[in-house]
C-alpha positions as a Markdown table, in Angstrom:
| # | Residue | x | y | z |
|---|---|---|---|---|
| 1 | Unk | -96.4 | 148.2 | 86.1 |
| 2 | Unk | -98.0 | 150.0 | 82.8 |
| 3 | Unk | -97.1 | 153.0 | 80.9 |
| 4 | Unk | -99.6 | 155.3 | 79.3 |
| 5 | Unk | -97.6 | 156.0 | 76.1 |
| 6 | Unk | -97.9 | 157.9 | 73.2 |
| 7 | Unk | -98.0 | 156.3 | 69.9 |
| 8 | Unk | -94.6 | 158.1 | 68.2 |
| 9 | Unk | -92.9 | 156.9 | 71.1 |
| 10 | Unk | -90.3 | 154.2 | 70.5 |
| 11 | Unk | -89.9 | 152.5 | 73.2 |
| 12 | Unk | -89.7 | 148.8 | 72.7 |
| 13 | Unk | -91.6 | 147.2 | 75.9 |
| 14 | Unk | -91.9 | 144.2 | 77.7 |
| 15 | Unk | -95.4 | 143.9 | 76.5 |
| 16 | Unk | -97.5 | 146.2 | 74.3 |
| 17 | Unk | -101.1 | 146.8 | 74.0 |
| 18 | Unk | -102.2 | 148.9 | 70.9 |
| 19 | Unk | -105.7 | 149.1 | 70.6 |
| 20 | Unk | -106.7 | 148.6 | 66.8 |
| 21 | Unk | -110.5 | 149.5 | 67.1 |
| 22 | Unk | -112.8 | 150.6 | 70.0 |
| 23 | Unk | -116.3 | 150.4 | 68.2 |
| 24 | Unk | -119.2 | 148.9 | 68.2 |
| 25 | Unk | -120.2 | 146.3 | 65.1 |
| 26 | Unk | -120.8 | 149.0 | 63.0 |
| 27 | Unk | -118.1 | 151.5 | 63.8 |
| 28 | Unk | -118.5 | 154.7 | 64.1 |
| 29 | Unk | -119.1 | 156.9 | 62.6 |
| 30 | Unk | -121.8 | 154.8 | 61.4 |
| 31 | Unk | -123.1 | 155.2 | 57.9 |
| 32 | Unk | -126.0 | 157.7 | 57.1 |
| 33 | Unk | -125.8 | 158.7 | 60.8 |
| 34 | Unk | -125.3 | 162.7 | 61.0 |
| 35 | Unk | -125.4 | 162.6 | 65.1 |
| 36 | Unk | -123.0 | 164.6 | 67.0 |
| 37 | Unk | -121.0 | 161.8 | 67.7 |
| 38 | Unk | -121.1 | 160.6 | 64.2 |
| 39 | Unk | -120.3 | 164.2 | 63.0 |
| 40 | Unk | -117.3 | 164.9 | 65.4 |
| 41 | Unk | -113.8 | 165.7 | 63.6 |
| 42 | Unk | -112.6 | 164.4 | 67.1 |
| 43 | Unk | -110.1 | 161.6 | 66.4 |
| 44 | Unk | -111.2 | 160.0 | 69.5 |
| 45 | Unk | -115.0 | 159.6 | 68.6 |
| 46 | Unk | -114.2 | 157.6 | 65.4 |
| 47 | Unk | -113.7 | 153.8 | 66.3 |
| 48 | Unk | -113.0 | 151.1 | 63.6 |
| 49 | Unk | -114.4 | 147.9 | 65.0 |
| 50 | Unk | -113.2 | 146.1 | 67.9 |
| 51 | Unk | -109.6 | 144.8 | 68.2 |
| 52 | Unk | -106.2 | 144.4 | 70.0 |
| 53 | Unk | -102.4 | 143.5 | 68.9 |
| 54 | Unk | -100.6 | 142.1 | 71.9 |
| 55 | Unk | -96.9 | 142.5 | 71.8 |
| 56 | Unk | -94.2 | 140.6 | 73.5 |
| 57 | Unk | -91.2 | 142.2 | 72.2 |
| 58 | Unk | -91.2 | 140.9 | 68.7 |
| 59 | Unk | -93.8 | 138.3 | 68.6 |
| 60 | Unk | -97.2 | 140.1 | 67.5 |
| 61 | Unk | -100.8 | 138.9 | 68.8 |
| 62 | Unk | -104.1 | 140.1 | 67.3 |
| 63 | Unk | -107.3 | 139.6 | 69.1 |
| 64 | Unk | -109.9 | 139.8 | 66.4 |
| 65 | Unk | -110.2 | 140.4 | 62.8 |
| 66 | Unk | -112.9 | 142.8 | 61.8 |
| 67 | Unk | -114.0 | 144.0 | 58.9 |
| 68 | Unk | -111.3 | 147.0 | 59.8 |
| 69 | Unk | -108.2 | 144.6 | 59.8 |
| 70 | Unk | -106.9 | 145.4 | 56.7 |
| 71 | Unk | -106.5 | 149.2 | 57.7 |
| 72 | Unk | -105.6 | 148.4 | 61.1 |
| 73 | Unk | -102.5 | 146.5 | 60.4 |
| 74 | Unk | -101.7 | 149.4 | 57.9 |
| 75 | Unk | -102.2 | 151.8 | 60.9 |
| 76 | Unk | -99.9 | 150.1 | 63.1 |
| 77 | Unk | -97.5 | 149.2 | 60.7 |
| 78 | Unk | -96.1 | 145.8 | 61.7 |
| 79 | Unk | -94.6 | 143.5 | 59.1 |
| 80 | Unk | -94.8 | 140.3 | 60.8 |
| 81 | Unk | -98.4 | 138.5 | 62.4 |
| 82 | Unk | -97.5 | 135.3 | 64.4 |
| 83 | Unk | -101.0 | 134.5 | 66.0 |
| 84 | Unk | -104.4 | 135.3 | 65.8 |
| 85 | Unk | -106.7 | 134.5 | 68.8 |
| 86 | Unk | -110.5 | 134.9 | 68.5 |
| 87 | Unk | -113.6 | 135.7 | 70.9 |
| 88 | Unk | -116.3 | 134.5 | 69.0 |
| 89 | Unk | -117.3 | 134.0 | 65.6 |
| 90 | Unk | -119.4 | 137.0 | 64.8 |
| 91 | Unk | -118.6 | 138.5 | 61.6 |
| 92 | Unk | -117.7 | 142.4 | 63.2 |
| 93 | Unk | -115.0 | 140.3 | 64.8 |
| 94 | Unk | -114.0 | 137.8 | 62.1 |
| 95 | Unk | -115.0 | 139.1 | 58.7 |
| 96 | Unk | -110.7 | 140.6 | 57.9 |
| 97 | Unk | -109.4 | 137.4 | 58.4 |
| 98 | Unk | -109.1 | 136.8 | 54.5 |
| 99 | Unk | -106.6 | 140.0 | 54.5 |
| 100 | Unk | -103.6 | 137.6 | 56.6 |
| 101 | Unk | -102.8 | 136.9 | 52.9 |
| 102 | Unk | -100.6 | 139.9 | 53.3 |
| 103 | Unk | -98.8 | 138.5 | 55.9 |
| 104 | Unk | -98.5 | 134.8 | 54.3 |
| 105 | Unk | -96.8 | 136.1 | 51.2 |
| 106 | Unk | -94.0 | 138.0 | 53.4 |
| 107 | Unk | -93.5 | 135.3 | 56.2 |
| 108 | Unk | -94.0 | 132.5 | 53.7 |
| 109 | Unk | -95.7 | 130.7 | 56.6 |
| 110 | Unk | -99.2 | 130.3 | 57.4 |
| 111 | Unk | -100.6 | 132.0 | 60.4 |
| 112 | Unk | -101.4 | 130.3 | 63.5 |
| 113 | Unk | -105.2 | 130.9 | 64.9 |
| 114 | Unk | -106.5 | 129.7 | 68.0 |
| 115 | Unk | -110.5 | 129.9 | 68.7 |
| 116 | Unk | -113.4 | 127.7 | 70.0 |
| 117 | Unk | -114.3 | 124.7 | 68.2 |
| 118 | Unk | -117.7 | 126.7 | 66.9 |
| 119 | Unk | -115.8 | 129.9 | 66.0 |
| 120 | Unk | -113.5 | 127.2 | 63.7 |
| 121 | Unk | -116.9 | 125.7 | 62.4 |
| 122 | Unk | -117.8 | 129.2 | 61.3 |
| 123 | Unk | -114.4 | 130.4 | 59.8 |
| 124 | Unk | -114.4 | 127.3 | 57.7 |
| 125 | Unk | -117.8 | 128.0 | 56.8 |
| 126 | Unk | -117.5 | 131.5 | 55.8 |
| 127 | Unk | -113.6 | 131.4 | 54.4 |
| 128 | Unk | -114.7 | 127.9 | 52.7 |
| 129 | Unk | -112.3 | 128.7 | 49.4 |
| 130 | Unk | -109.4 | 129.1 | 51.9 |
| 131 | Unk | -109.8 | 124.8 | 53.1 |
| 132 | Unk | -110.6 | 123.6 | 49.6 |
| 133 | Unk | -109.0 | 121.0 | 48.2 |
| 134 | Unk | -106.4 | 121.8 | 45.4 |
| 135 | Unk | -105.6 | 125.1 | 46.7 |
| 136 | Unk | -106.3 | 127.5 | 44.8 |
| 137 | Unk | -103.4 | 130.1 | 44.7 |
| 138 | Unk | -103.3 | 133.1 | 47.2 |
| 139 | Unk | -105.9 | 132.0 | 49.7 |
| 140 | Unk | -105.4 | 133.5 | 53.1 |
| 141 | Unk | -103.4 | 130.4 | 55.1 |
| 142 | Unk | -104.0 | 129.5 | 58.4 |
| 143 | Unk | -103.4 | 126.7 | 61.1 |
| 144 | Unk | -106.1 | 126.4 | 63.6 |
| 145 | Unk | -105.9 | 125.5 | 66.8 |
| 146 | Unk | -108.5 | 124.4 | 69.2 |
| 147 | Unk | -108.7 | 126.0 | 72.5 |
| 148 | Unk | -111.2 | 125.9 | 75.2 |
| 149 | Unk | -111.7 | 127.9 | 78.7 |
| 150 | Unk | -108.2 | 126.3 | 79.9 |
| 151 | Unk | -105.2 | 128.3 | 80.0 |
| 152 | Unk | -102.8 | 127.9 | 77.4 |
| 153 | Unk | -99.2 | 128.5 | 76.1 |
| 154 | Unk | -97.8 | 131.0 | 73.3 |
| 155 | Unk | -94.4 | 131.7 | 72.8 |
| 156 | Unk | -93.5 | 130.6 | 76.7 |
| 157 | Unk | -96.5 | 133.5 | 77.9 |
| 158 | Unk | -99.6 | 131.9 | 79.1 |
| 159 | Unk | -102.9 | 133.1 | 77.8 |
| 160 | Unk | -105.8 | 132.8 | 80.2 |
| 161 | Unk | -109.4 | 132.6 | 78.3 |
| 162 | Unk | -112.0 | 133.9 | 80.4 |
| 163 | Unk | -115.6 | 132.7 | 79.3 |
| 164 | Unk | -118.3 | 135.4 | 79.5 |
| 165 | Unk | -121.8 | 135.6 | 77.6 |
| 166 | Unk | -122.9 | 137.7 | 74.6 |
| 167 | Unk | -126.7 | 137.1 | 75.4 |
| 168 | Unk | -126.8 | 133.7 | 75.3 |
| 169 | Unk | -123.8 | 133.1 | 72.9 |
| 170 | Unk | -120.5 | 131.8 | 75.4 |
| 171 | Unk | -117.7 | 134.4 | 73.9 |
| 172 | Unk | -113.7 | 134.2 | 75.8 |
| 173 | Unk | -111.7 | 137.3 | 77.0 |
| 174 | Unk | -108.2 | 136.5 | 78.2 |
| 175 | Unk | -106.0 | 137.4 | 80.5 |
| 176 | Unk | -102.6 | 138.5 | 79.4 |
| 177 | Unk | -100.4 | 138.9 | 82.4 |
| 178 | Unk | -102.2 | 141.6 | 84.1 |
| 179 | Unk | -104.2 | 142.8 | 81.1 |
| 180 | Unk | -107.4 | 141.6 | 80.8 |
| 181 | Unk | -109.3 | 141.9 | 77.7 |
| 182 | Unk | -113.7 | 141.4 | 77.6 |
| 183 | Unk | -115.4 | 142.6 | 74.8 |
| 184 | Unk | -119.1 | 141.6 | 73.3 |
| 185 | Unk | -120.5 | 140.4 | 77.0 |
| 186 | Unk | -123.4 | 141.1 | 79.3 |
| 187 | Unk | -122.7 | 138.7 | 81.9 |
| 188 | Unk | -120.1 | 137.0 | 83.6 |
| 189 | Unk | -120.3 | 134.0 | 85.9 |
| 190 | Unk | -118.4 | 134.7 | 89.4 |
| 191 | Unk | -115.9 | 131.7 | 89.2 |
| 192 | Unk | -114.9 | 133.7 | 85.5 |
| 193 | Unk | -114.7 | 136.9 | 86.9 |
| 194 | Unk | -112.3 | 135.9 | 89.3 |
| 195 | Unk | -109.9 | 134.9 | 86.8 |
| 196 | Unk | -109.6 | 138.8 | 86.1 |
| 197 | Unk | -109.1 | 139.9 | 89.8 |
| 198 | Unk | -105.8 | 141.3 | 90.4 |
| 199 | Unk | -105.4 | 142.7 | 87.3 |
| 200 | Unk | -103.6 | 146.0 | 86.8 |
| 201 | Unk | -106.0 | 146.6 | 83.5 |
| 202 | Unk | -109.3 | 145.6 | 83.0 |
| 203 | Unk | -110.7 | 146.3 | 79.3 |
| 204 | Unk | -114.6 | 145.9 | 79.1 |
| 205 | Unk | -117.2 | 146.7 | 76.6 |
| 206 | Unk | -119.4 | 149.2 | 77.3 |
| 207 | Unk | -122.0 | 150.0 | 74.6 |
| 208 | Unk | -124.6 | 152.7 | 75.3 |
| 209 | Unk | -126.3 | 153.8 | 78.3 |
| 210 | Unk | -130.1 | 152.2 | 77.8 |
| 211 | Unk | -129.9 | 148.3 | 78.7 |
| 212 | Unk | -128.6 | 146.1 | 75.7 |
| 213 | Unk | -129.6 | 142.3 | 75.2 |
| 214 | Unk | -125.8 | 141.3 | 74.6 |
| 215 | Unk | -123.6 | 143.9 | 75.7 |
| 216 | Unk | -123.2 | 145.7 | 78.8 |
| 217 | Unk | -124.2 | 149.4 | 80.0 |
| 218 | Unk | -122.4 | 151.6 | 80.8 |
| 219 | Unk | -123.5 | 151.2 | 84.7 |
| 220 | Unk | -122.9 | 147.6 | 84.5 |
| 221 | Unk | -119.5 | 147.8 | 83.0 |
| 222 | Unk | -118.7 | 150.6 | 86.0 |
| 223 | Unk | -120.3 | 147.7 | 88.4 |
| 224 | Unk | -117.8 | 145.1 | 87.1 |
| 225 | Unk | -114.9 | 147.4 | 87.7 |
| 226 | Unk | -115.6 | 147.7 | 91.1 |
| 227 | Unk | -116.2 | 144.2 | 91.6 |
| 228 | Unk | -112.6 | 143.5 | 89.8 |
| 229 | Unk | -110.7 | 146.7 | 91.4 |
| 230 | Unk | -108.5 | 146.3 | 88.7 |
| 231 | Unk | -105.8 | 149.9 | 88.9 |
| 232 | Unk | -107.4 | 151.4 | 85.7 |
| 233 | Unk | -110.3 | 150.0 | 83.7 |
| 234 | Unk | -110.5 | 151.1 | 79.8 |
| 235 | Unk | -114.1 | 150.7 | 78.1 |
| 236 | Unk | -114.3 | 149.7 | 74.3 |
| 237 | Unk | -116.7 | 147.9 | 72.3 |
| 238 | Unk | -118.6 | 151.9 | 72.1 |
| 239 | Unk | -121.2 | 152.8 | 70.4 |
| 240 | Unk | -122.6 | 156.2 | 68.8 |
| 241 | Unk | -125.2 | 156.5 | 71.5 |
| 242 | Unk | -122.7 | 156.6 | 74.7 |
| 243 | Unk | -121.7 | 160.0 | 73.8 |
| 244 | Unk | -118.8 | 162.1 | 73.2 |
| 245 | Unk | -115.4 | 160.6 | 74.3 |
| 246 | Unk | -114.3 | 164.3 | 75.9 |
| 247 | Unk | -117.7 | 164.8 | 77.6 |
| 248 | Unk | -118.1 | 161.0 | 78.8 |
| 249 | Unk | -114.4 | 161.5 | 80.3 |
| 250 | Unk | -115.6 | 163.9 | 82.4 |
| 251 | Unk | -118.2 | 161.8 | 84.0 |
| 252 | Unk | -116.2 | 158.6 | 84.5 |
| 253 | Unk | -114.7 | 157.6 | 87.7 |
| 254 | Unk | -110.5 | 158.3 | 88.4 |
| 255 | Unk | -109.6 | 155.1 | 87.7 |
| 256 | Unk | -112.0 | 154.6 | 84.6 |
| 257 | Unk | -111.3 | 155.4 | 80.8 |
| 258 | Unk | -112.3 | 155.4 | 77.5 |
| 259 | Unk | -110.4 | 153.4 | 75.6 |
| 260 | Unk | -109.8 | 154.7 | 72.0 |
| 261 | Unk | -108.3 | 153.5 | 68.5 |
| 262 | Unk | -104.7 | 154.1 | 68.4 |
| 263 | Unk | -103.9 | 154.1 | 72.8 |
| 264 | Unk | -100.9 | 152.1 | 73.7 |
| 265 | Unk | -100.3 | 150.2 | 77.0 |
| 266 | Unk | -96.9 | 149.2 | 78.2 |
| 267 | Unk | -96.4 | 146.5 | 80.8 |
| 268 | Unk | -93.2 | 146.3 | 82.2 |
């Protein structure tokens, strides 16, 4: 089962899901934008970009590095990173990455990533000084591994990608235990989406509420749910235009949430 905790609680679960950011690829509030969302002094209706840490006890997990991860991992405050795992190869989900120097110079270790072989391809493209030969000194450090749509081990817990589409782009979720994460996707093959069924927590993007090329609706994401029936669904991956997170509440089915920077999961 999952707890609903607060974040000054010290409880040391099982598992832990801290969500890092909840926004869309620009954040919000976005720049220049003076919209009531944009404007709200509502903690909840500010989102750093999108981003998880999973937690097994003491071996730390982050889905994503954003242009946010450098204030993220001063938000949550943990000392130690032992694996990064990627969705895609977007910058609004990889463009931190250089910031894991932090990290390095305390652990004295590089840090493990796992992605697709074309996320790799664009990580050593856009981090290129990081790969050259000599080293040059303080370059974020990383071991990549290559991982597909087949399940896969970490620290004895197996990780289950799920593929979905971002338009026309092929993107994972995974499946952690019975958390399942899905963010950047507006369409999911049926053989996928049963990977995720019988989930206690579904996580789902849901942008806006006019149709988006790449990302969900806010009705489709609600139409995924119920074809899931996971016990609570959380939306992320928001933008401006969906609203106010106290109003949208309001509208949203029992069982459905907004998901919001800073929420904590515990599975145990």
């Amino acid at each position: 089962m999952f707890l609903l905790i607060d974040k000054l609680n010290n409880l040391c679960p099982q598992m832990k899901i801290t969500f890092l950011g909840t926004g869309t690829s620009q954040g919000v509030p976005i720049i220049a934008c003076d919209c009531v969302v944009c404007s709200s002094i509502e903690t909840k209706d500010n989102r750093l970009r999108s981003s998880i840490l999973v937690q097994y006890n003491d071996f730390n997990i982050v889905v994503d590095t954003g242009p946010d991860f450098r204030q993220q991992m001063l938000n949550c405050g943990i000392k130690h990173l032992d694996a990064i795992l990627f969705t895609h190869g977007h910058r609004d989900h990889t463009a931190g990455l250089d910031d894991i120097r932090g990290f390095n110079f305390r652990m004295k270790k590089a840090i493990d990533v796992y992605c697709e072989k074309r996320v790799e391809e664009a990580i050593r493209k856009e981090f290129f000084y990081a790969f050259e030969e000599p080293k040059y000194p303080g370059v974020p450090e990383m071991t990549i591994h290559s991982i597909d749509n087949e399940p896969f081990i970490l620290r004895d817990e197996m990780i289950i990608p799920i593929q979905v589409f971002h338009h026309k782009l092929p993107v994972l979720g995974f499946r952690f235990r019975d958390f399942v994460y899905i963010t950047d996707a507006n369409r999911i093959e049926p053989s996928e989406l049963e990977k995720a069924k019988g989930c206690e927590v579904l996580v789902l993007n849901a942008l806006r509420r006019e149709p988006h090329i790449s990302h969900f609706t806010l009705a489709e994401a609600i139409d995924i749910v119920k074809l899931v029936q996971p016990k609570v669904a959380y939306f992320t991956h928001i933008s401006h235009q969906l609203g106010l997170h106290e109003e949208l509440e309001k509208e949203l089915p029992s069982n459905i949430h907004l998901a919001y920077d800073g929420l904590e999961l515990v599975f145990a």
